[in-house]
N, C-alpha and C positions, 0 to 999 in steps of 0.2 A: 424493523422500524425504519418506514422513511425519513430523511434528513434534508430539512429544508431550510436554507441562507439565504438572508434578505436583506443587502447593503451592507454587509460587516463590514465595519473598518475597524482596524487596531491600531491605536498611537504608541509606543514604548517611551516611558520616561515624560509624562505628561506636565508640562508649565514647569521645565526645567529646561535649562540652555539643549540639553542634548536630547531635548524631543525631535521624536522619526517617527514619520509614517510609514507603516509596515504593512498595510494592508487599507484596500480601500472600493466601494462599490462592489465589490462579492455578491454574486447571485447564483446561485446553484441549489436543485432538489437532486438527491439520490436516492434512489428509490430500492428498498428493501430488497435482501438476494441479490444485489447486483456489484458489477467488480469495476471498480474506477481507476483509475491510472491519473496521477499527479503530476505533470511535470515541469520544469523550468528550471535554468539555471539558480544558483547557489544567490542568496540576495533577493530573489522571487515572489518570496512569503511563502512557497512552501510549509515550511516547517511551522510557521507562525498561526497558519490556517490550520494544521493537522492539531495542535495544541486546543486550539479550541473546541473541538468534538469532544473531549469530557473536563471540559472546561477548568484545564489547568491554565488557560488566558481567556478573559472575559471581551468583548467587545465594547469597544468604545464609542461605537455606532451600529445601530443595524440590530439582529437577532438571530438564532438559530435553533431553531429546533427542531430535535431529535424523539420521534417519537410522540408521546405526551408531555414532553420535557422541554421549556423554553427558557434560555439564556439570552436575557437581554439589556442592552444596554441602559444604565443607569439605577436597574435592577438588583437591589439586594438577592443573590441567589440562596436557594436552604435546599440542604440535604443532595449536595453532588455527589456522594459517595454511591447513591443508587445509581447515577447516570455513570460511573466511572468503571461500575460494572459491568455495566451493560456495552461501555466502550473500551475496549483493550488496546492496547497502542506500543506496538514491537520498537523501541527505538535503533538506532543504528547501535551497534556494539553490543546488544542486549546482556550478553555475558559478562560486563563491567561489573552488572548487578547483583551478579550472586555474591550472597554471603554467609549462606549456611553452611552445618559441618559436613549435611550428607545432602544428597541431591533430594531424597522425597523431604527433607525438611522444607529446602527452597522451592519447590514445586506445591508445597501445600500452604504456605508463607499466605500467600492471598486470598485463598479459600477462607482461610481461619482469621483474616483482617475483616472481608465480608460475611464474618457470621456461620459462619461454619462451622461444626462440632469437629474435634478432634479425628474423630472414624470419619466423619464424611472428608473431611479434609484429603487423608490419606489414601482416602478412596480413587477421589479426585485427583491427588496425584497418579494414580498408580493408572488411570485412565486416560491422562494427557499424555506421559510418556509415551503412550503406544502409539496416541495420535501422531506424537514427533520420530517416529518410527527407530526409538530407543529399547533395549533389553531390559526386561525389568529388574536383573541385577544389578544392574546401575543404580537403582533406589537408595542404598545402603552404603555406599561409594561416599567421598568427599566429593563437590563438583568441582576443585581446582587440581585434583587427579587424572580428570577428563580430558580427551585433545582438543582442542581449537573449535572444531564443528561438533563434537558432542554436548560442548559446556553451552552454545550457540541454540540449540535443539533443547537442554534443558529449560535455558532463560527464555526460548517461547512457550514449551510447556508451561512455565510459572503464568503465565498469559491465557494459555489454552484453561488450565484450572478452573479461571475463573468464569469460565462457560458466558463468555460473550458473545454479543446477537450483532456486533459490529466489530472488525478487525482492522484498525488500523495499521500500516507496515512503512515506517520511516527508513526507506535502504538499505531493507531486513537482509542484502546480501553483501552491505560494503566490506571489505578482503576478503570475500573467499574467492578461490579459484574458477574459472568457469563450470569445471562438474561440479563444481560444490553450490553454486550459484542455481543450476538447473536444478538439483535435488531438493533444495531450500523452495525453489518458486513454485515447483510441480509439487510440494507438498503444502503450501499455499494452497493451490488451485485446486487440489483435491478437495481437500478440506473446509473452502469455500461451495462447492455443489455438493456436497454430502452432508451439508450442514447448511444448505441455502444461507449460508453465511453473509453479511455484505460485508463488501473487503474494498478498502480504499489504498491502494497502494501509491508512495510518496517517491518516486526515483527519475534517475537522470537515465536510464536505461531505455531507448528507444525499441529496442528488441525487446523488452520485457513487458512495456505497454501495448505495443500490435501484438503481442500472442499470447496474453492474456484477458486485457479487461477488456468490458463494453462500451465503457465510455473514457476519451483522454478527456482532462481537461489540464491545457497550457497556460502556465501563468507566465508572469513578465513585469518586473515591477510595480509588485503589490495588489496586480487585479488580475483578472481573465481575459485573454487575450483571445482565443479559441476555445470552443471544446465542441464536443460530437463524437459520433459514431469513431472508430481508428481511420476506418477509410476516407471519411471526411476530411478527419482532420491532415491526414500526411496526405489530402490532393490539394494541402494548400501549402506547398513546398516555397513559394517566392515568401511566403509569413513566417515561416519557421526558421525559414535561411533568414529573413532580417535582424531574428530576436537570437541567432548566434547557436540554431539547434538545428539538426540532421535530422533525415531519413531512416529508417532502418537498412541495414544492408541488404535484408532482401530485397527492399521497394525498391534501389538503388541501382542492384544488379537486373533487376526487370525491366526499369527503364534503358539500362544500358543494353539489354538482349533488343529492345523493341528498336532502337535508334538504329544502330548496327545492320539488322537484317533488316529494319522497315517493316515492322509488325505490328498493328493493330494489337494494344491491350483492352480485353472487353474485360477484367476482371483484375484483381489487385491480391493473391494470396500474400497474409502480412505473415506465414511462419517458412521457417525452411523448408519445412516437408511440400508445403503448400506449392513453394518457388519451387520446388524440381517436379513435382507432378507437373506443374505448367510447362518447365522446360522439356519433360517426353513429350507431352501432349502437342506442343509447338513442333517436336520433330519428328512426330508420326505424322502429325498434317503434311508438314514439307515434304516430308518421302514419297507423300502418297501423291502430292502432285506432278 
Protein backbone atom coordinates (compact mmCIF):
# COMPACT_ATOMS: atom_id res chain seq x y z
CA UNK A 1 0.00 0.00 0.00
CA UNK A 2 1.20 3.44 -0.94
CA UNK A 3 1.04 6.16 1.68
CA UNK A 4 0.27 9.53 0.84
CA UNK A 5 0.34 12.97 3.22
CA UNK A 6 -0.96 16.15 2.23
CA UNK A 7 -0.45 19.19 4.65
CA UNK A 8 -0.97 17.25 8.09
CA UNK A 9 -0.87 19.40 10.79
CA UNK A 10 -1.61 18.23 14.45
CA UNK A 11 -2.52 20.59 17.35
CA UNK A 12 -2.42 18.71 20.91
CA UNK A 13 -4.84 20.14 23.38
CA UNK A 14 -6.97 22.18 21.04
CA UNK A 15 -8.77 25.86 22.54
CA UNK A 16 -7.11 25.21 25.64
CA UNK A 17 -4.37 27.38 27.25
CA UNK A 18 -1.75 24.58 26.58
CA UNK A 19 -2.33 24.37 22.91
CA UNK A 20 1.06 23.19 20.73
CA UNK A 21 1.66 22.66 17.50
CA UNK A 22 3.09 19.41 16.87
CA UNK A 23 3.20 19.21 13.48
CA UNK A 24 2.62 21.34 10.53
CA UNK A 25 2.67 21.40 6.44
CA UNK A 26 3.74 17.55 6.08
CA UNK A 27 3.97 16.32 2.49
CA UNK A 28 5.23 12.97 1.98
CA UNK A 29 4.17 9.82 -0.48
CA UNK A 30 5.89 6.47 0.37
CA UNK A 31 5.46 4.12 -1.91
CA UNK A 32 4.73 0.53 -1.24
CA UNK A 33 7.91 -2.07 -0.57
CA UNK A 34 10.02 0.66 0.36
CA UNK A 35 12.22 1.37 3.59
CA UNK A 36 12.08 4.94 4.98
CA UNK A 37 14.29 6.33 7.61
CA UNK A 38 12.68 8.97 10.09
CA UNK A 39 14.91 11.28 11.71
CA UNK A 40 15.18 14.44 14.10
CA UNK A 41 15.91 15.37 17.25
CA UNK A 42 13.54 14.44 20.31
CA UNK A 43 10.60 17.40 19.97
CA UNK A 44 10.59 16.99 16.04
CA UNK A 45 7.23 15.36 15.56
CA UNK A 46 8.63 12.34 15.04
CA UNK A 47 6.71 10.35 17.01
CA UNK A 48 3.58 12.42 16.60
CA UNK A 49 3.74 11.70 12.74
CA UNK A 50 4.39 7.82 13.21
CA UNK A 51 0.99 7.71 15.43
CA UNK A 52 -0.83 8.79 12.69
CA UNK A 53 -0.30 5.92 10.21
CA UNK A 54 -3.07 3.87 12.01
CA UNK A 55 -4.56 6.61 13.16
CA UNK A 56 -4.11 6.52 16.80
CA UNK A 57 -3.83 10.69 16.15
CA UNK A 58 -6.03 12.14 13.82
CA UNK A 59 -5.02 15.29 11.89
CA UNK A 60 -6.10 18.56 12.49
CA UNK A 61 -5.39 19.72 9.00
CA UNK A 62 -4.37 17.99 5.91
CA UNK A 63 -5.08 13.97 5.24
CA UNK A 64 -3.44 10.83 4.70
CA UNK A 65 -3.96 8.07 3.03
CA UNK A 66 -2.90 4.82 3.17
CA UNK A 67 -3.85 2.62 0.65
CA UNK A 68 -7.74 2.96 -0.13
CA UNK A 69 -7.95 4.23 3.43
CA UNK A 70 -8.26 8.13 4.05
CA UNK A 71 -7.87 10.01 7.33
CA UNK A 72 -8.94 13.26 7.25
CA UNK A 73 -9.22 16.18 8.88
CA UNK A 74 -12.64 17.07 10.26
CA UNK A 75 -13.70 13.67 9.24
CA UNK A 76 -15.70 11.38 11.32
CA UNK A 77 -13.29 8.28 10.83
CA UNK A 78 -15.34 4.34 10.98
CA UNK A 79 -13.76 1.11 11.11
CA UNK A 80 -9.83 1.79 11.91
CA UNK A 81 -9.39 -1.31 13.17
CA UNK A 82 -8.92 -2.61 9.49
CA UNK A 83 -6.24 0.15 8.88
CA UNK A 84 -4.56 -0.91 12.34
CA UNK A 85 -3.99 -3.96 10.89
CA UNK A 86 -2.80 -3.41 8.11
CA UNK A 87 -0.30 -0.93 10.05
CA UNK A 88 1.75 -2.49 12.86
CA UNK A 89 3.92 -0.07 14.92
CA UNK A 90 6.96 -1.51 17.06
CA UNK A 91 7.12 1.08 19.93
CA UNK A 92 10.24 1.69 21.73
CA UNK A 93 10.41 -0.78 24.72
CA UNK A 94 7.88 -3.16 23.08
CA UNK A 95 8.48 -5.71 25.83
CA UNK A 96 6.63 -3.22 28.40
CA UNK A 97 3.65 -4.82 26.70
CA UNK A 98 3.60 -8.31 27.38
CA UNK A 99 1.24 -9.63 29.69
CA UNK A 100 0.47 -13.06 29.22
CA UNK A 101 1.22 -16.16 31.25
CA UNK A 102 3.01 -17.94 28.36
CA UNK A 103 4.57 -16.34 25.29
CA UNK A 104 2.28 -18.18 22.42
CA UNK A 105 -0.50 -16.52 24.47
CA UNK A 106 0.98 -12.91 23.88
CA UNK A 107 1.97 -13.60 20.55
CA UNK A 108 -1.55 -14.81 19.33
CA UNK A 109 -3.20 -11.81 21.64
CA UNK A 110 -3.69 -9.94 18.29
CA UNK A 111 -4.40 -12.38 15.92
CA UNK A 112 -7.53 -13.34 17.92
CA UNK A 113 -8.33 -9.18 18.65
CA UNK A 114 -8.39 -9.09 14.55
CA UNK A 115 -10.71 -11.94 14.08
CA UNK A 116 -8.86 -14.74 14.16
CA UNK A 117 -10.01 -18.39 15.29
CA UNK A 118 -8.23 -19.80 18.10
CA UNK A 119 -5.95 -22.47 15.68
CA UNK A 120 -5.35 -19.85 13.33
CA UNK A 121 -4.27 -17.60 16.13
CA UNK A 122 -1.70 -20.08 17.41
CA UNK A 123 -0.81 -20.84 14.11
CA UNK A 124 0.25 -17.39 13.63
CA UNK A 125 2.04 -17.41 16.65
CA UNK A 126 4.07 -20.27 16.15
CA UNK A 127 4.89 -18.66 12.58
CA UNK A 128 6.06 -15.16 13.89
CA UNK A 129 8.35 -16.57 16.38
CA UNK A 130 10.41 -18.17 13.72
CA UNK A 131 10.36 -15.00 11.82
CA UNK A 132 11.93 -13.17 15.17
CA UNK A 133 14.47 -16.06 14.98
CA UNK A 134 13.12 -17.50 18.45
CA UNK A 135 13.01 -21.58 19.43
CA UNK A 136 9.83 -22.77 19.37
CA UNK A 137 10.01 -24.01 22.98
CA UNK A 138 9.78 -20.84 24.08
CA UNK A 139 5.84 -20.90 23.21
CA UNK A 140 4.95 -22.67 26.43
CA UNK A 141 7.38 -20.42 28.53
CA UNK A 142 6.18 -17.41 30.66
CA UNK A 143 7.57 -14.35 28.69
CA UNK A 144 8.87 -12.45 31.99
CA UNK A 145 11.19 -15.78 32.25
CA UNK A 146 12.79 -14.57 29.02
CA UNK A 147 16.10 -12.39 28.93
CA UNK A 148 15.97 -8.89 27.98
CA UNK A 149 16.34 -9.38 23.95
CA UNK A 150 14.21 -12.43 23.85
CA UNK A 151 11.07 -10.83 25.66
CA UNK A 152 12.16 -7.82 22.93
CA UNK A 153 11.85 -10.41 19.92
CA UNK A 154 8.57 -11.94 21.42
CA UNK A 155 6.83 -8.26 21.75
CA UNK A 156 7.70 -7.88 17.78
CA UNK A 157 6.49 -11.19 17.03
CA UNK A 158 3.10 -10.07 18.81
CA UNK A 159 3.34 -7.41 15.79
CA UNK A 160 4.73 -9.84 13.22
CA UNK A 161 1.28 -12.08 13.90
CA UNK A 162 -0.76 -9.69 12.81
CA UNK A 163 0.59 -10.03 9.29
CA UNK A 164 1.01 -6.37 8.45
CA UNK A 165 1.59 -4.82 4.78
CA UNK A 166 3.15 -1.77 6.64
CA UNK A 167 5.84 -1.91 9.61
CA UNK A 168 6.34 0.83 11.47
CA UNK A 169 9.64 0.92 14.06
CA UNK A 170 9.70 3.69 16.75
CA UNK A 171 13.58 2.98 18.13
CA UNK A 172 12.79 -0.65 17.90
CA UNK A 173 16.62 -0.81 19.32
CA UNK A 174 16.61 1.73 22.34
CA UNK A 175 19.00 -0.27 25.15
CA UNK A 176 20.30 -2.84 23.54
CA UNK A 177 23.86 -3.25 23.01
CA UNK A 178 25.43 -2.59 19.81
CA UNK A 179 25.38 -6.67 18.65
CA UNK A 180 22.21 -6.61 19.96
CA UNK A 181 21.21 -3.51 18.01
CA UNK A 182 22.63 -4.99 14.50
CA UNK A 183 20.75 -8.38 15.09
CA UNK A 184 17.41 -6.40 15.73
CA UNK A 185 17.86 -4.10 12.50
CA UNK A 186 19.26 -6.90 10.19
CA UNK A 187 16.24 -8.78 11.15
CA UNK A 188 14.23 -5.89 10.31
CA UNK A 189 15.83 -5.62 6.82
CA UNK A 190 15.38 -9.13 6.26
CA UNK A 191 12.10 -9.25 6.72
CA UNK A 192 11.26 -6.17 5.07
CA UNK A 193 12.62 -7.75 1.29
CA UNK A 194 11.19 -11.07 1.93
CA UNK A 195 7.99 -9.77 2.55
CA UNK A 196 8.32 -6.55 0.33
CA UNK A 197 7.29 -5.24 3.39
CA UNK A 198 7.27 -1.14 3.73
CA UNK A 199 9.08 -0.38 6.83
CA UNK A 200 9.22 3.20 7.98
CA UNK A 201 11.74 3.28 10.64
CA UNK A 202 11.63 6.25 13.45
CA UNK A 203 15.36 6.79 15.06
CA UNK A 204 18.09 9.09 15.96
CA UNK A 205 20.59 6.64 14.59
CA UNK A 206 22.51 8.04 11.63
CA UNK A 207 24.26 4.68 10.89
CA UNK A 208 21.08 3.02 10.91
CA UNK A 209 19.33 5.28 8.34
CA UNK A 210 22.49 5.31 5.49
CA UNK A 211 22.59 1.51 5.67
CA UNK A 212 19.30 0.77 5.59
CA UNK A 213 16.51 2.65 3.98
CA UNK A 214 15.83 4.26 0.66
CA UNK A 215 14.56 7.12 1.52
CA UNK A 216 15.75 9.77 4.92
CA UNK A 217 13.31 11.94 5.67
CA UNK A 218 14.64 14.81 8.50
CA UNK A 219 12.30 16.62 10.45
CA UNK A 220 12.90 19.65 12.67
CA UNK A 221 10.40 21.28 14.38
CA UNK A 222 7.14 19.91 13.44
CA UNK A 223 7.77 19.80 9.49
CA UNK A 224 10.25 18.54 6.85
CA UNK A 225 13.08 19.99 6.68
CA UNK A 226 14.92 17.45 3.94
CA UNK A 227 14.42 14.25 2.56
CA UNK A 228 15.86 12.25 -0.38
CA UNK A 229 17.80 9.63 -1.55
CA UNK A 230 20.71 8.89 1.83
CA UNK A 231 23.16 10.44 -0.44
CA UNK A 232 21.33 13.34 -0.82
CA UNK A 233 20.54 14.09 1.95
CA UNK A 234 24.03 13.68 4.22
CA UNK A 235 25.58 15.85 0.91
CA UNK A 236 23.80 18.47 2.65
CA UNK A 237 26.12 18.40 5.79
CA UNK A 238 26.04 22.62 6.49
CA UNK A 239 21.68 21.77 6.92
CA UNK A 240 22.15 18.98 9.23
CA UNK A 241 24.86 20.53 11.20
CA UNK A 242 22.34 23.71 11.76
CA UNK A 243 19.35 21.56 12.92
CA UNK A 244 22.13 19.98 15.65
CA UNK A 245 22.54 16.34 13.56
CA UNK A 246 25.80 14.56 12.32
CA UNK A 247 27.01 12.60 9.63
CA UNK A 248 27.52 8.98 9.94
CA UNK A 249 30.95 8.05 10.91
CA UNK A 250 31.66 6.56 7.86
CA UNK A 251 30.79 9.67 5.73
CA UNK A 252 32.87 11.46 8.34
CA UNK A 253 35.88 9.25 8.23
CA UNK A 254 35.69 9.49 4.15
CA UNK A 255 35.78 13.07 4.10
CA UNK A 256 38.56 13.03 6.56
CA UNK A 257 40.69 10.15 4.26
CA UNK A 258 39.93 12.77 1.12
CA UNK A 259 41.27 16.04 3.04
CA UNK A 260 44.29 14.45 4.41
CA UNK A 261 45.63 12.83 1.30
CA UNK A 262 43.78 15.21 -1.33
CA UNK A 263 41.43 12.78 -2.85
CA UNK A 264 38.98 13.16 -5.12
CA UNK A 265 35.62 11.46 -3.74
CA UNK A 266 33.55 10.19 -6.91
CA UNK A 267 31.36 8.07 -4.68
CA UNK A 268 29.88 8.20 -1.05
CA UNK A 269 29.59 4.25 0.40
CA UNK A 270 27.14 5.08 3.49
CA UNK A 271 27.99 1.20 5.26
CA UNK A 272 31.25 0.14 6.92
CA UNK A 273 31.87 -2.55 4.61
CA UNK A 274 31.39 -0.16 1.83
CA UNK A 275 34.08 2.47 3.66
CA UNK A 276 36.90 -0.13 3.65
CA UNK A 277 36.51 -1.50 0.17
CA UNK A 278 37.04 2.23 -0.79
CA UNK A 279 39.86 2.45 1.63
CA UNK A 280 41.73 -0.70 -0.51
CA UNK A 281 40.67 0.58 -3.48
CA UNK A 282 42.15 4.07 -2.64
CA UNK A 283 45.45 2.11 -1.75
CA UNK A 284 45.90 -0.13 -4.61
CA UNK A 285 45.50 3.07 -6.85
CA UNK A 286 48.19 4.94 -4.89
CA UNK A 287 50.60 1.93 -4.96
CA UNK A 288 50.09 1.42 -8.39
CA UNK A 289 51.21 5.08 -9.14
Amino acid sequence: MDITIKNLEHRYNIRSPFERLALYDVNLAIEEGSYTAVIGHTGSGKSTFLQHLNGLLKPTKGSITIGDKEIKAGVKQKNLKSLRKKVGIVFQFPEHQLFEETVEKDIAFGPKNFGSSEDEAIQKAHLAIEKVGLPAHLLTRSPFELSGGQMRRVAIAGVLAMEPEILVLDEPTAGLDPHGRKEIMDMFYRLHKEQNMTTILVTHSMEDAARYADEIVVMEKGTIRLKGRPEEVFAESETLSSIGLDLPETIKFQRMLAEKFGLPLHEMPLTAEGTVDLVKRLYMEGAEM
